[in-house]
DRENPA-3360 file (N, C-alpha, C; in nm, 2 decimals, always signed):
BEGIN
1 = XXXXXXXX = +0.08/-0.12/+0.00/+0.00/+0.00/+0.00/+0.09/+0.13/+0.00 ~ +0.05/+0.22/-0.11/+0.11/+0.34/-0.11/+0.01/+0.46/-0.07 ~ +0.01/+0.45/+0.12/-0.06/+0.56/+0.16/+0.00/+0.69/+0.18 ~ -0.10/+0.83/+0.16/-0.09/+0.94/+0.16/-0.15/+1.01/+0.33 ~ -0.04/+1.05/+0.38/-0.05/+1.10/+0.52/-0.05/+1.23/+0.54 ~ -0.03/+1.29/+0.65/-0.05/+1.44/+0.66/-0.17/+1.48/+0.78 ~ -0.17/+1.63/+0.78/-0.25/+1.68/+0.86/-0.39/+1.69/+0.82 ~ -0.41/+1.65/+0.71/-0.55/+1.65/+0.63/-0.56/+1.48/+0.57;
9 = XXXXXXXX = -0.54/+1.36/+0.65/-0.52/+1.24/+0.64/-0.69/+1.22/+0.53 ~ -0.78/+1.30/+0.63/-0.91/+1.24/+0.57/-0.93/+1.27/+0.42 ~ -0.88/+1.38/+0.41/-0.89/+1.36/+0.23/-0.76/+1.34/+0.15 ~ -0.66/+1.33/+0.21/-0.55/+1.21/+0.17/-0.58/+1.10/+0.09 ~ -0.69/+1.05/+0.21/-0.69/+0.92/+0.20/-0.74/+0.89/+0.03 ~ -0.79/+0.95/-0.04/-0.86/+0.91/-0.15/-0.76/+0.89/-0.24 ~ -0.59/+0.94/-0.24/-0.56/+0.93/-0.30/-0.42/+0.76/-0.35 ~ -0.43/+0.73/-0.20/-0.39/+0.57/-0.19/-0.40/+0.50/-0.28;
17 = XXXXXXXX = -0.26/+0.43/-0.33/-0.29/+0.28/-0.41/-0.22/+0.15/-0.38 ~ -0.29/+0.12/-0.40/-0.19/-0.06/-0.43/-0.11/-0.11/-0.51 ~ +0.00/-0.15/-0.50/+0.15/-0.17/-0.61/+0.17/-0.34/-0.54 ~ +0.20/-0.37/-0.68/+0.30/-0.47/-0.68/+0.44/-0.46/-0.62 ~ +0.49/-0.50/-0.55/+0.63/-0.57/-0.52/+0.70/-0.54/-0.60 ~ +0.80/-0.46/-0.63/+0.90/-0.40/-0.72/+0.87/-0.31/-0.80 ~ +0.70/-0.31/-0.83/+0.68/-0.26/-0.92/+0.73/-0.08/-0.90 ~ +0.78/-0.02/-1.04/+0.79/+0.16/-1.07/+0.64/+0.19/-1.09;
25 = XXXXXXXX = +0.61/+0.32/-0.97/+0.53/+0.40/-0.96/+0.55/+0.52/-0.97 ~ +0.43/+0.58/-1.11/+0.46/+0.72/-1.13/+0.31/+0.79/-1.08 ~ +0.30/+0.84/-0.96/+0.20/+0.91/-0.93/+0.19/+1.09/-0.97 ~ +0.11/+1.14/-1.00/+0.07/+1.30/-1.06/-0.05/+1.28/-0.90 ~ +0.06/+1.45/-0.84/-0.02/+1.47/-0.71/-0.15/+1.57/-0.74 ~ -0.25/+1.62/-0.68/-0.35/+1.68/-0.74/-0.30/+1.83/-0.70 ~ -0.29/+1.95/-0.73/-0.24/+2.06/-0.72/-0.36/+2.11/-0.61 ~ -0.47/+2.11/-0.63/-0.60/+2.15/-0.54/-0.65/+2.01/-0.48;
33 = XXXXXXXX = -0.71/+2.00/-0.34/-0.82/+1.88/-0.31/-0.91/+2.00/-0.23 ~ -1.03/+1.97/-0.33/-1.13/+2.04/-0.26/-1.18/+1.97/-0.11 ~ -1.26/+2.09/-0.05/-1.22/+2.04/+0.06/-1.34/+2.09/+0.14 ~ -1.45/+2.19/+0.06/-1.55/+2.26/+0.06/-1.62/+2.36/-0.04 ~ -1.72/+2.40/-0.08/-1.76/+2.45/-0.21/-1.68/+2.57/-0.25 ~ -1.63/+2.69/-0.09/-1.55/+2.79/-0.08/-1.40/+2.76/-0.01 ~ -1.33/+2.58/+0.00/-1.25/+2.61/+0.07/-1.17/+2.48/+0.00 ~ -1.05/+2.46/-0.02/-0.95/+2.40/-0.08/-0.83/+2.38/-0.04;
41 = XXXXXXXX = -0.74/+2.27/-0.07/-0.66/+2.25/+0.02/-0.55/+2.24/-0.11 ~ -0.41/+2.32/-0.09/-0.33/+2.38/-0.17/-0.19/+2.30/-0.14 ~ -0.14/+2.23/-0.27/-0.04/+2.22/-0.25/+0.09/+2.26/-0.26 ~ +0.13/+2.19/-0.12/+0.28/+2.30/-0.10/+0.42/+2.18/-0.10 ~ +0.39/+2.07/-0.07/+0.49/+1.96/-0.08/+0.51/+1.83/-0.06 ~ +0.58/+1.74/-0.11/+0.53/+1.58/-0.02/+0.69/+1.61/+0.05 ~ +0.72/+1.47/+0.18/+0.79/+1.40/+0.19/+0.82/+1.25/+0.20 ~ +0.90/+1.18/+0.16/+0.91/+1.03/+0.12/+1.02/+1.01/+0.18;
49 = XXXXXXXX = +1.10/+0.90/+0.30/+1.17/+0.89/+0.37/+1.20/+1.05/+0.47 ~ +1.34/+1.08/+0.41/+1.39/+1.19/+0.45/+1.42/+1.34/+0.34 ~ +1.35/+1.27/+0.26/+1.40/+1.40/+0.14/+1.20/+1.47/+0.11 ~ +1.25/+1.63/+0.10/+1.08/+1.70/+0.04/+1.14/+1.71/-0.09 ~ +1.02/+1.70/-0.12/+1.02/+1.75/-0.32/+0.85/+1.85/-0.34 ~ +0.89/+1.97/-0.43/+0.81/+2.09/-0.44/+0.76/+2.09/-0.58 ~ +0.78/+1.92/-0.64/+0.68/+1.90/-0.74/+0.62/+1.79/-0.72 ~ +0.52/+1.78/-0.82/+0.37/+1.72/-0.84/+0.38/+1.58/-0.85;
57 = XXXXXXXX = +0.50/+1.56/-0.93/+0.52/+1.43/-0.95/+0.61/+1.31/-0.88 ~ +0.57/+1.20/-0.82/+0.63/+1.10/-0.73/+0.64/+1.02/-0.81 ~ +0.75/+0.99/-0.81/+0.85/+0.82/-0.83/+0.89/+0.77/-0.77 ~ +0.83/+0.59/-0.80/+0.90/+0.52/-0.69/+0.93/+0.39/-0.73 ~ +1.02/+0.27/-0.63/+0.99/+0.20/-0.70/+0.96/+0.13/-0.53 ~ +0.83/+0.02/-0.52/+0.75/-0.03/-0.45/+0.81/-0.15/-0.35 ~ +0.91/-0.16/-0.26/+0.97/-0.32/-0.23/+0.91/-0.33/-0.07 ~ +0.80/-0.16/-0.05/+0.75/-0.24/+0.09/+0.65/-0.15/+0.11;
65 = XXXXXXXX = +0.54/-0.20/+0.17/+0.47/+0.00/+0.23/+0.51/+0.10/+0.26 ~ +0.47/+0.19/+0.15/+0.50/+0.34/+0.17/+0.40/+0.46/+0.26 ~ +0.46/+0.52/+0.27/+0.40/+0.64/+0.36/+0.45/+0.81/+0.26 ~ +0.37/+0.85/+0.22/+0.40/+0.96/+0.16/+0.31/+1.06/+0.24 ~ +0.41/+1.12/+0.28/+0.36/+1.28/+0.37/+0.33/+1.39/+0.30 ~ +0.21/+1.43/+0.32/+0.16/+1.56/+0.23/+0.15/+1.64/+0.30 ~ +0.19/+1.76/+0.22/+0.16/+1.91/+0.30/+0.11/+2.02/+0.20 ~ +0.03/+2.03/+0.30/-0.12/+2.11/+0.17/-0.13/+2.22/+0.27;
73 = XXXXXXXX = -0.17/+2.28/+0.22/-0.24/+2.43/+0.30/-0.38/+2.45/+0.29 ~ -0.41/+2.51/+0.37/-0.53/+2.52/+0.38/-0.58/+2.66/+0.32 ~ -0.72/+2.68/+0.24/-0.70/+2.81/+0.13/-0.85/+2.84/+0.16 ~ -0.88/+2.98/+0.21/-1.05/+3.01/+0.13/-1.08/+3.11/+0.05 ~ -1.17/+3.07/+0.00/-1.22/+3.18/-0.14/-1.26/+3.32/-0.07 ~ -1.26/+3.42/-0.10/-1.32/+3.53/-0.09/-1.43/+3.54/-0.25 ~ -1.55/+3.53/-0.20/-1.65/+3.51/-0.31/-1.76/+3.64/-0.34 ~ -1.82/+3.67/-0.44/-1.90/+3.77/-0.43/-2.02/+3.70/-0.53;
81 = XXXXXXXX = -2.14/+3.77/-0.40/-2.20/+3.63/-0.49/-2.33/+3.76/-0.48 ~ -2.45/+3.72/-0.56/-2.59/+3.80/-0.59/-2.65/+3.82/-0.74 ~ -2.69/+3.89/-0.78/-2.75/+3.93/-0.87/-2.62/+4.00/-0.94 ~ -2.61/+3.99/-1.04/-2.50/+4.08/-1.17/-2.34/+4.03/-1.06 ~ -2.34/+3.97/-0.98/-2.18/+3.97/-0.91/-2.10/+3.87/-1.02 ~ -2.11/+3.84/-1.12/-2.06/+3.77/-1.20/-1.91/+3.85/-1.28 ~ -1.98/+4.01/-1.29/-1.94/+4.09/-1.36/-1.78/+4.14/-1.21 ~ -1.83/+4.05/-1.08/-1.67/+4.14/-0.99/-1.60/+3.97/-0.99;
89 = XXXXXXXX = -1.63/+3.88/-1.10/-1.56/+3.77/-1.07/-1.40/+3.82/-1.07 ~ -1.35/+3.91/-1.09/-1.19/+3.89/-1.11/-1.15/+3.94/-1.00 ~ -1.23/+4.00/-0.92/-1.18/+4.03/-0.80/-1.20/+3.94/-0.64 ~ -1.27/+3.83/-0.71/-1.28/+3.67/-0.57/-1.13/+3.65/-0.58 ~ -1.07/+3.58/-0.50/-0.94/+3.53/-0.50/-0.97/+3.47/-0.38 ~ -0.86/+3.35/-0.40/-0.81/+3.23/-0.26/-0.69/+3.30/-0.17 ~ -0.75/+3.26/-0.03/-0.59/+3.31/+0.05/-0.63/+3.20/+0.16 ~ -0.46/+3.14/+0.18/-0.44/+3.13/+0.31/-0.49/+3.11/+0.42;
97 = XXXXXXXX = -0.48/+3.03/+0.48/-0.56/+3.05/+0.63/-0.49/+3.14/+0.74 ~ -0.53/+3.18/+0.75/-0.48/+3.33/+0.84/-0.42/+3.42/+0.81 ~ -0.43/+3.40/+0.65/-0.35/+3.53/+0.57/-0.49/+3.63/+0.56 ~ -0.41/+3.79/+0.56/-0.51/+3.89/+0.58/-0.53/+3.93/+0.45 ~ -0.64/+3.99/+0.44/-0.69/+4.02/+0.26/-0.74/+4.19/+0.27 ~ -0.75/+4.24/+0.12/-0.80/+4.35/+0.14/-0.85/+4.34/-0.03 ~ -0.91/+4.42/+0.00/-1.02/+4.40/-0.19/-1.10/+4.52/-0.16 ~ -1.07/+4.63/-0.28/-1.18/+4.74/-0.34/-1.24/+4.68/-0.44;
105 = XXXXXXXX = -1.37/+4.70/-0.47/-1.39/+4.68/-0.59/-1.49/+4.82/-0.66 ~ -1.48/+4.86/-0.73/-1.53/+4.99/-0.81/-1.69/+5.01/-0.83 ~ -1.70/+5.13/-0.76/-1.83/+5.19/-0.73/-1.94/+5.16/-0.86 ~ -1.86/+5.22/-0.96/-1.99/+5.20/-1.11/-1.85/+5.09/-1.18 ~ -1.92/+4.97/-1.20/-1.82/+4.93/-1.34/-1.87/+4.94/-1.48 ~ -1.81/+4.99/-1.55/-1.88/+4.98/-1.70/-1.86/+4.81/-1.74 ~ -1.97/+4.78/-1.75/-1.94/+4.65/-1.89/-1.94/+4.69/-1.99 ~ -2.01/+4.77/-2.07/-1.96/+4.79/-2.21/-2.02/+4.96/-2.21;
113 = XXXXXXXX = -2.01/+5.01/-2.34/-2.06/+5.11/-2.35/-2.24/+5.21/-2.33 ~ -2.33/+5.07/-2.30/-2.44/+5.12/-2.30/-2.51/+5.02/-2.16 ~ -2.45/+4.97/-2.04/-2.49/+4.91/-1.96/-2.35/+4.92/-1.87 ~ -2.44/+4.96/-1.73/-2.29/+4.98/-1.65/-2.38/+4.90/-1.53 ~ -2.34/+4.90/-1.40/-2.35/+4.87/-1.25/-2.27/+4.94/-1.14 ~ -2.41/+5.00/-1.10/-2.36/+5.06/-0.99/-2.36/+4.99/-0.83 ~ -2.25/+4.98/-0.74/-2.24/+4.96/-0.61/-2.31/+5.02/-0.49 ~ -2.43/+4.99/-0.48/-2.48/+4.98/-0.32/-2.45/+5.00/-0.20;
121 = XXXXXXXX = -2.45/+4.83/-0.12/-2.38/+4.76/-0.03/-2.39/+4.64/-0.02 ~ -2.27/+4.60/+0.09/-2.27/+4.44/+0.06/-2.28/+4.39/+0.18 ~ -2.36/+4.31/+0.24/-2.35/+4.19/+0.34/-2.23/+4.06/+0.36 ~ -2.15/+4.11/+0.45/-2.06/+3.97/+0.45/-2.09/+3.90/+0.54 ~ -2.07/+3.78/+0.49/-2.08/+3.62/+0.56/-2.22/+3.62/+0.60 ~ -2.34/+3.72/+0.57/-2.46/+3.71/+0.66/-2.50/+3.79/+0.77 ~ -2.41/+3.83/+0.81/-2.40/+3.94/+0.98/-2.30/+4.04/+0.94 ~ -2.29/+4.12/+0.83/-2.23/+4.24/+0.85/-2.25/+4.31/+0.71;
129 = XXXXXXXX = -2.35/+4.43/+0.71/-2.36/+4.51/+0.58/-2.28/+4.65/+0.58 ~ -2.27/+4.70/+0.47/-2.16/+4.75/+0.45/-2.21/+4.82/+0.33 ~ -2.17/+4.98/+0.34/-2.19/+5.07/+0.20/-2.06/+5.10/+0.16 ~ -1.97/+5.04/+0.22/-1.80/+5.09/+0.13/-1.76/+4.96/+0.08 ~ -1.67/+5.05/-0.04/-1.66/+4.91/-0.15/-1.54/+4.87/-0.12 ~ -1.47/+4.89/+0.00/-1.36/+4.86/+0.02/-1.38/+4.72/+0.16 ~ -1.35/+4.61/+0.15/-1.31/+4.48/+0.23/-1.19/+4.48/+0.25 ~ -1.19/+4.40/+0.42/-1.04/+4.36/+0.54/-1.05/+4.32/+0.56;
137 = XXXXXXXX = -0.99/+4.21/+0.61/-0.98/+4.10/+0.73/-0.87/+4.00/+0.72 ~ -0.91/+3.88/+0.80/-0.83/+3.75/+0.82/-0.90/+3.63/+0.76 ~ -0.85/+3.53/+0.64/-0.93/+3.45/+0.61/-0.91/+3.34/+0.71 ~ -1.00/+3.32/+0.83/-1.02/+3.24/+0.88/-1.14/+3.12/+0.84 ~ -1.24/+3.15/+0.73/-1.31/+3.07/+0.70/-1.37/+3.16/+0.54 ~ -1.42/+3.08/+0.46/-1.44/+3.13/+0.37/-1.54/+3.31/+0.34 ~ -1.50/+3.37/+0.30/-1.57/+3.50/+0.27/-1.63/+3.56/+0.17 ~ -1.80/+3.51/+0.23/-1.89/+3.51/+0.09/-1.96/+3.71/+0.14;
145 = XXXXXXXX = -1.93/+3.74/+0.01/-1.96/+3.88/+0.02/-2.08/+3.90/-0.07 ~ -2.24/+3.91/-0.04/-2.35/+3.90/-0.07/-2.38/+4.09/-0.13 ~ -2.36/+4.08/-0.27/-2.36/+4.26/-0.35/-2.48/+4.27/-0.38 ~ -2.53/+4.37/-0.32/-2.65/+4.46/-0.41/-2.62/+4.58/-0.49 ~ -2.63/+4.53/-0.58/-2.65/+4.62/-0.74/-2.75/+4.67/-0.76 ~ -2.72/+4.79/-0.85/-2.80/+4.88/-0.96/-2.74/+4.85/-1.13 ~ -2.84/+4.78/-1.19/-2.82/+4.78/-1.31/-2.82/+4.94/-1.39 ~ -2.78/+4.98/-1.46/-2.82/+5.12/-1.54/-2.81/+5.09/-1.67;
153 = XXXXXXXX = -2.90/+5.13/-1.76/-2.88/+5.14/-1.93/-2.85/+5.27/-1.95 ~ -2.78/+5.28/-2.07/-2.79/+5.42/-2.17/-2.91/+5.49/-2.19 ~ -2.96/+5.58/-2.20/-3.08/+5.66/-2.27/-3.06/+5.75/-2.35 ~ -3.08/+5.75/-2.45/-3.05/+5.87/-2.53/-3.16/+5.90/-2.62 ~ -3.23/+6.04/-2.60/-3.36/+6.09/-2.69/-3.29/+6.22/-2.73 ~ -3.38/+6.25/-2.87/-3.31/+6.36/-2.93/-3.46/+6.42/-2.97 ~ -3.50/+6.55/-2.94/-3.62/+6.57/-2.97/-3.57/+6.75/-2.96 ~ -3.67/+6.86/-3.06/-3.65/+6.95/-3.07/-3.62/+7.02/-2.93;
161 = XXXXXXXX = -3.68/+7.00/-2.89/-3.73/+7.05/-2.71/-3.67/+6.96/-2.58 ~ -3.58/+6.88/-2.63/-3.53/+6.78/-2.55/-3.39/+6.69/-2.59 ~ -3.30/+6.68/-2.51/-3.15/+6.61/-2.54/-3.13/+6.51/-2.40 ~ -3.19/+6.41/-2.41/-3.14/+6.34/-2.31/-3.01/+6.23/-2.34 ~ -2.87/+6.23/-2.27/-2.74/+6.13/-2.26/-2.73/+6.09/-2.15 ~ -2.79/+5.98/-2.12/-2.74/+5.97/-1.96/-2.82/+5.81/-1.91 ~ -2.74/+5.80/-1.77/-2.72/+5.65/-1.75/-2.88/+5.63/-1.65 ~ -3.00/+5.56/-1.68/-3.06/+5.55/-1.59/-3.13/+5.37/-1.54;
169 = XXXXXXXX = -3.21/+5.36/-1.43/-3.16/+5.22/-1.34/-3.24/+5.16/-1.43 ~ -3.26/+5.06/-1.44/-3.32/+4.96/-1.43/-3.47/+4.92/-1.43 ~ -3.61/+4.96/-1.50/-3.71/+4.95/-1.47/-3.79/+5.08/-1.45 ~ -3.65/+5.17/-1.42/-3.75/+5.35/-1.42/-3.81/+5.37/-1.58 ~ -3.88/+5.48/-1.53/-3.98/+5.50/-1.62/-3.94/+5.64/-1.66 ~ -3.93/+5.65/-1.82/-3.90/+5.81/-1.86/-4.03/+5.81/-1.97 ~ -4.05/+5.96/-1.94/-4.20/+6.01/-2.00/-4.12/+6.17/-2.07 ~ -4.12/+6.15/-2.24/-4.12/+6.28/-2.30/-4.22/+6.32/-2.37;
177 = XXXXXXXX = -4.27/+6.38/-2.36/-4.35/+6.49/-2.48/-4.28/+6.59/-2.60 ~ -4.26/+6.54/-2.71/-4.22/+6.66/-2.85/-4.35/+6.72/-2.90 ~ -4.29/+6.82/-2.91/-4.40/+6.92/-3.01/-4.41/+6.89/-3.11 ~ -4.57/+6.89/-3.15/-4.65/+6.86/-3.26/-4.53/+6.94/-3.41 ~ -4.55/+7.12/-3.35/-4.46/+7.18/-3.48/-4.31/+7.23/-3.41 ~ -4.24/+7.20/-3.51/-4.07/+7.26/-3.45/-4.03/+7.39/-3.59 ~ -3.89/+7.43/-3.55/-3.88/+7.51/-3.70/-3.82/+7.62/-3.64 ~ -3.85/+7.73/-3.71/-3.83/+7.89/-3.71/-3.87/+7.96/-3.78;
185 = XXXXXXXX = -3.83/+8.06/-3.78/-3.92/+8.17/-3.88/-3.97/+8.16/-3.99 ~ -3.85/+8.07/-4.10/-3.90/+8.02/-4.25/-3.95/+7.93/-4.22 ~ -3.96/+7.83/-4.18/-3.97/+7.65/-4.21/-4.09/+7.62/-4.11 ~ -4.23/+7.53/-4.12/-4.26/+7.47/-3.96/-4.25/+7.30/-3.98 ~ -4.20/+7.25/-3.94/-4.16/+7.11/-3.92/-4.27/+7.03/-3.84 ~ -4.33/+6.92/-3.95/-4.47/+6.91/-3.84/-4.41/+6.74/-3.76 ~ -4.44/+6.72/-3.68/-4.41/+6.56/-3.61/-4.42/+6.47/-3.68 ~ -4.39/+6.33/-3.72/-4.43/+6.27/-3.78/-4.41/+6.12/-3.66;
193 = XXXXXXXX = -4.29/+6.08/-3.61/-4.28/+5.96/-3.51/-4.19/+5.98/-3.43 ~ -4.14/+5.87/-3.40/-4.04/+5.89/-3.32/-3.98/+5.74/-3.38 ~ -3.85/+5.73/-3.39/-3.76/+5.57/-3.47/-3.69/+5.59/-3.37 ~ -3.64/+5.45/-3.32/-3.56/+5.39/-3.23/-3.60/+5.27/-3.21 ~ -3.58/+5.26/-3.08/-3.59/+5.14/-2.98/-3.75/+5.11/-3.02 ~ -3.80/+5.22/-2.93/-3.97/+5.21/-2.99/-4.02/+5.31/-3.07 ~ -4.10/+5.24/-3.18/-4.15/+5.34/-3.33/-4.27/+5.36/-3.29 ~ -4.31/+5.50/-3.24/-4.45/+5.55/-3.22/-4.46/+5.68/-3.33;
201 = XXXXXXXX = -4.64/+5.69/-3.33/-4.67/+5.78/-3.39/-4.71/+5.94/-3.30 ~ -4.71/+5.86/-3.17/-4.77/+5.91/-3.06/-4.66/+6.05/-3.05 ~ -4.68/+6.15/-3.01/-4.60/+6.25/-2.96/-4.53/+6.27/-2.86 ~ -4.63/+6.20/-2.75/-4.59/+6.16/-2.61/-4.49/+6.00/-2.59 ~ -4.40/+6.00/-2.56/-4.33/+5.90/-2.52/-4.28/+5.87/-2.41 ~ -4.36/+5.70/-2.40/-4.35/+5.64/-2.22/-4.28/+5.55/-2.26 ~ -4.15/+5.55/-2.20/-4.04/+5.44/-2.21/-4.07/+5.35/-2.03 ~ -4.02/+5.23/-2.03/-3.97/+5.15/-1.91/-3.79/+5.13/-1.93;
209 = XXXXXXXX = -3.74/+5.14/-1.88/-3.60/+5.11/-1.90/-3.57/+4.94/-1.84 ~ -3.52/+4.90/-1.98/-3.50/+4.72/-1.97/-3.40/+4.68/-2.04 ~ -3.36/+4.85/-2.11/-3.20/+4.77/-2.15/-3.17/+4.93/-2.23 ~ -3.06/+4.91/-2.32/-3.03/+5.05/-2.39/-3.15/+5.13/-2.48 ~ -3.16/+5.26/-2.50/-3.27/+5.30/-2.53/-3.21/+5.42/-2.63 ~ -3.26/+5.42/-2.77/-3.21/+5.55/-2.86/-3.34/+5.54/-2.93 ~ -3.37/+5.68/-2.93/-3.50/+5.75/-2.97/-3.47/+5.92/-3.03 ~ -3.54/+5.89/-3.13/-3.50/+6.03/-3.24/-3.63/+6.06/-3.28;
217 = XXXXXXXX = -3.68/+6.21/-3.24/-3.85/+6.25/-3.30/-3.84/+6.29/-3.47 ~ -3.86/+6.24/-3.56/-3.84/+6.27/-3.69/-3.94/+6.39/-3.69 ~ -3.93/+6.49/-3.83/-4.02/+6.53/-3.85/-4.06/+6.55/-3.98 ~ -4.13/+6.59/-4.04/-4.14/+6.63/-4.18/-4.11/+6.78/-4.24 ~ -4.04/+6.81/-4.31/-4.01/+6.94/-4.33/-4.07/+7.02/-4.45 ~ -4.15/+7.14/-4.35/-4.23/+7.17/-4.47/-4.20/+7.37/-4.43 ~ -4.23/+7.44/-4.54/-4.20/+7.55/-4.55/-4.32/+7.69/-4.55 ~ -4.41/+7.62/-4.51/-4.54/+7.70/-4.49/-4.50/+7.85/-4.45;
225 = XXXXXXXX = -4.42/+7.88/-4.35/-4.41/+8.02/-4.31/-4.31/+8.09/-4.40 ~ -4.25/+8.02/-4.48/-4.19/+8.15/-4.56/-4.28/+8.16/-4.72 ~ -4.37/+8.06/-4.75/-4.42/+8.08/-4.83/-4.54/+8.18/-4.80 ~ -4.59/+8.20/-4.67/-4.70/+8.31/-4.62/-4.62/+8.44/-4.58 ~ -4.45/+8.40/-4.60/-4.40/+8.55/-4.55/-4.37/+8.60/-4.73 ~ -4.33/+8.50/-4.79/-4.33/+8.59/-4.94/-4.48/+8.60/-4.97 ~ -4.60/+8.54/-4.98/-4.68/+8.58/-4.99/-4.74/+8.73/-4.96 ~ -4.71/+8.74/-4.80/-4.76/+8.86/-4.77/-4.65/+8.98/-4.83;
233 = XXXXXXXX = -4.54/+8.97/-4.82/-4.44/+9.05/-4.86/-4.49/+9.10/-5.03 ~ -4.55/+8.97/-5.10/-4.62/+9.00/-5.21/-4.73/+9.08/-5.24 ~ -4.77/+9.07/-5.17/-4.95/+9.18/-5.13/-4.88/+9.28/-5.10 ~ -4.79/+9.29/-5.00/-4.76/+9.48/-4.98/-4.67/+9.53/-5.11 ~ -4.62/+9.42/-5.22/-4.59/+9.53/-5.27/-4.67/+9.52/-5.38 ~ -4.70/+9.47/-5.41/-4.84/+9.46/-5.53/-4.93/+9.56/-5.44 ~ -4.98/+9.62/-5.38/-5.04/+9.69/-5.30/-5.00/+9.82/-5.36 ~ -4.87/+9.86/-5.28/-4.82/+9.94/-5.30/-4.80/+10.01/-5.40;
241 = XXXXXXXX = -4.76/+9.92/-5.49/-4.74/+9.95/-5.65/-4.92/+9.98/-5.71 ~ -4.99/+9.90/-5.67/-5.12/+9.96/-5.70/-5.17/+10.13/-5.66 ~ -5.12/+10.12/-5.56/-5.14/+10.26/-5.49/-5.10/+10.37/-5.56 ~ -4.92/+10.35/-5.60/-4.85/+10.45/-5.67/-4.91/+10.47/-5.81 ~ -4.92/+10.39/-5.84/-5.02/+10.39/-6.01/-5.14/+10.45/-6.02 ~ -5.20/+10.42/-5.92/-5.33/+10.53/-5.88/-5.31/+10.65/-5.87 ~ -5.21/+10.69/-5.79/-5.16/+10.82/-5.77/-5.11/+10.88/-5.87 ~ -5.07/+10.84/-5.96/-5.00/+10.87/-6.10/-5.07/+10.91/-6.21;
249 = XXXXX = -5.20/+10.81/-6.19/-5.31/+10.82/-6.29/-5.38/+10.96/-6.28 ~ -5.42/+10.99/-6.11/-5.52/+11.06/-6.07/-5.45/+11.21/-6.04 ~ -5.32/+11.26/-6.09/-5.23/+11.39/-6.05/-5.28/+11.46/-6.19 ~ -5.31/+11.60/-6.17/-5.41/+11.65/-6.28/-5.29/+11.70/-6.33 ~ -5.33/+11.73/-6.51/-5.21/+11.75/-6.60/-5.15/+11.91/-6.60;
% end
């Protein structure tokens, strides 16, 4: 029997085999033996008679019962776990058993350009909440850090009377109203929809926010007021000129 000994004998033990009498054994030691869903046992070295060795791999050759001495460390996760915590996976890491840890993790992170997450607070282990995004301590047992998030989307509306750029949560509700006519002095631009995300004919627009949102009020461009300002400008002088002609006619000779 080629048994595996140590301070963690009980999950050692799975890794024992049986050899023939002379026979060469090439055993591959396991780098991790889990040891809990957040807690793992890390290795650091075997010994075999009187010599350690700080790799993985044991050779032997079999001519009596062996005893191979393991030495593993003991390791827990620092985890972040909830709703969107997927997005702070780079910041869980393994430490040590009684090694101290410290972890910020960032107030808003952008995932991409039109969906960000904002930081809250966080409950650790169950008994302690917390609005700073900064974590300390001692990993004395595994450290499950429970985040509440704010999702946020993009919004962006572009309307005569309105420019919205900006990041809002999750489920809020944005209400715009565009004007029927837009324009200036020459031109009146009458409404026609709104193209984006959602295609209405409506003027009024009720958004829910459930993900990125771009909305543009189209209009139709039409020139009504400068054709009523050359019109009239037409009448005064057609007028005018009537006038003078009258006056010309009616000056005695």
């Amino acid at each position: 029997l080629i048994a595996f000994v140590g301070s963690h004998r009980e999950y050692y033990s799975r890794l024992d085999e049986w050899a023939n009498a002379s026979q060469q054994v090439n055993i591959s030691l396991p780098l991790y033996i889990r040891d809990g869903q957040y807690a793992r046992l890390a290795f650091q070295s075997y010994t075999l008679g009187n010599q350690t060795e700080t790799n993985l791999e044991l050779q032997l050759t079999v001519t009596a019962p062996v005893n191979v001495t393991l030495n593993y460390t003991q390791q827990y996760q620092l985890n972040f776990t909830g709703a969107y915590s997927q997005y702070y996976y780079a910041y869980s890491a393994w430490y040590n058993q009684g090694e101290n840890y410290s972890v910020t993790i960032p107030q808003t992170l952008m995932v991409n350009t039109t969906f960000r997450i904002v930081y809250d607070n966080a409950t650790i282990n169950k008994n302690t909440t917390t609005t700073q995004a900064h974590f300390t301590g001692t990993a004395s047992t595994p450290i499950i850090i429970q985040l509440t998030l704010t999702p946020q989307y993009l919004v962006v509306i572009n309307a005569p009377n309105t420019h919205i750029h900006a990041f809002y949560n999750r489920s809020q509700t944005i209400s715009v109203q565009a004007p029927y006519y837009s324009g200036n002095i020459f031109k009146l631009d009458v409404f026609r929809e709104w193209v984006g995300t959602l295609n209405t004919t409506s003027t009024q627009l009720a958004l829910n926010v459930n993900g990125p949102i771009h909305e543009t009020a189209v209009y139709t461009r039409t020139y009504i007021r400068l054709l009523l300002i050359m019109v009239s400008i037409g009448a005064i002088l057609a007028a005018t000129l009537t006038i003078y002609l009258k006056s010309r006619t009616s000056r005695p000779i």
